[in-house]
C-alpha positions as CSV (number, residue, x, y, z in Angstrom):
1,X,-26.9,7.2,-2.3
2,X,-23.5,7.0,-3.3
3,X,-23.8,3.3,-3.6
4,X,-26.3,3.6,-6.1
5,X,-24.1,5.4,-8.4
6,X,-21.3,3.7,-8.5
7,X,-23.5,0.7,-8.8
8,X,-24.4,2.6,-12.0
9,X,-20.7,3.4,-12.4
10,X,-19.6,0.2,-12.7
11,X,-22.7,-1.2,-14.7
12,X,-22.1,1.0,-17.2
13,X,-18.0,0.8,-18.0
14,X,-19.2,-3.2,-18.0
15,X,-21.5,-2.7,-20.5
16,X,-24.3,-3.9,-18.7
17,X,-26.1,-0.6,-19.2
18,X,-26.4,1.4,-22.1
19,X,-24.5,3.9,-23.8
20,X,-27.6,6.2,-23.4
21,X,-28.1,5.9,-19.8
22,X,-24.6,6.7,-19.0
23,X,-24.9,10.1,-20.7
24,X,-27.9,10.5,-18.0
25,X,-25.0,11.0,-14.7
26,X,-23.9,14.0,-13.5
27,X,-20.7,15.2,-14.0
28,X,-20.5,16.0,-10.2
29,X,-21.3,12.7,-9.4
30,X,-18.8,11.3,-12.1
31,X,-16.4,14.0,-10.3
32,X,-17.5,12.1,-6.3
33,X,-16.9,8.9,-7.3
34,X,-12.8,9.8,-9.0
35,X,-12.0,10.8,-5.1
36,X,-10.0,8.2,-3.7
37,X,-11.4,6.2,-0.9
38,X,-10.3,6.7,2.6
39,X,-8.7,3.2,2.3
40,X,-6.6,4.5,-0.9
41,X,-5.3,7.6,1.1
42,X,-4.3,5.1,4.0
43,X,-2.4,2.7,1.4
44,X,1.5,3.4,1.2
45,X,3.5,6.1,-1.7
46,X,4.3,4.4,-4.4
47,X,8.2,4.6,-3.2
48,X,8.9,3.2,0.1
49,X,10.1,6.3,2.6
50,X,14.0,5.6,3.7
51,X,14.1,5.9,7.3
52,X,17.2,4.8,7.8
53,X,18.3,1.6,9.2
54,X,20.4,1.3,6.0
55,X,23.4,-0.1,8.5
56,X,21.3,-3.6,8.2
57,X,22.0,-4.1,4.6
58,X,24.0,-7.0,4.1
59,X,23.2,-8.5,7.7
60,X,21.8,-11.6,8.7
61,X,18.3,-11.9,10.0
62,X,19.1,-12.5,13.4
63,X,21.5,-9.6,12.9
64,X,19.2,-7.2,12.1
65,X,16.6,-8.3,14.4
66,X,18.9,-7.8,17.4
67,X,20.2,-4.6,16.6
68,X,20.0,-1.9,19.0
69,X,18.8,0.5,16.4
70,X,15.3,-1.1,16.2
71,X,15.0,-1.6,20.5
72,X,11.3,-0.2,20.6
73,X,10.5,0.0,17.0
74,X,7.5,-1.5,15.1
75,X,9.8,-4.0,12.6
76,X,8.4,-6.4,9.5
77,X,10.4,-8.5,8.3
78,X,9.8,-10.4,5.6
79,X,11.5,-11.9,1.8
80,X,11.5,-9.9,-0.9
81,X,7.9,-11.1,-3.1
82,X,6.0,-12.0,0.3
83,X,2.8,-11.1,0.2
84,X,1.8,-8.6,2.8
85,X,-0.6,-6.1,4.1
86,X,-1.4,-2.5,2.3
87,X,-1.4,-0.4,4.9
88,X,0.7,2.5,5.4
89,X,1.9,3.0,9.1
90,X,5.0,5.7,9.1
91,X,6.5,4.5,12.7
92,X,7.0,0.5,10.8
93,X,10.0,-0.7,9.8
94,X,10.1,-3.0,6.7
95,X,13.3,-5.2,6.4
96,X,13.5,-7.1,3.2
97,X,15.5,-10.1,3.5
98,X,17.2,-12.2,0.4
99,X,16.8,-15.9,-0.1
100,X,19.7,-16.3,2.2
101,X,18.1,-14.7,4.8
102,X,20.6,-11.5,4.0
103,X,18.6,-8.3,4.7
104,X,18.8,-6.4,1.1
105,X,16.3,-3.4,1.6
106,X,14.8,-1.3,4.7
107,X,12.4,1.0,4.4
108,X,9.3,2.8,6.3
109,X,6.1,2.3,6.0
């Protein structure tokens, strides 16, 4: 059922439908479909959680990925403007590394 409307949803904010028809939903279903999806609740806050860690700024990579701060930790590391995944997982580390390889942020998430 709740494919169905935002099948209409989306047919109508296209223009694929008409004006008319639109005026035809619910608001309660207009209301259903603003809720964000389970996958939008799961995706990280807009501004990256600092966990601390911040004693890697300024290291190298194989710096940071031997410290003994991180021994057991979930860590990603990856250059700043890599593409990677949207999910939010709390207990992850993010190290952000320079061109150089030079670690310039950490965060969680």
């Amino acid at each position: 059922m709740r494919c169905v409307f935002i099948s209409v949803f989306i047919l109508t904010f296209s223009g694929v439908l008409p004006a008319a028809l639109a005026d035809e939903i619910p608001s309660s279903v207009i209301h259903e479909m603003s809720k964000p999806s389970v996958g939008e609740r799961l995706m990280a806050p807009e501004v990256p959680q600092d966990c601390g860690h911040q004693e890697l700024v300024g290291k190298s990579r194989s710096d940071a990925q031997s410290a003994p701060s991180l021994k057991g930790l979930v860590v990603r590391i990856m250059h700043e403007g890599d593409q990677t995944t949207m999910d939010y997982s709390p207990a992850r580390v993010n190290i952000i590394l320079d061109e150089h390889d030079i670690v310039i942020r950490v965060y969680c998430g």
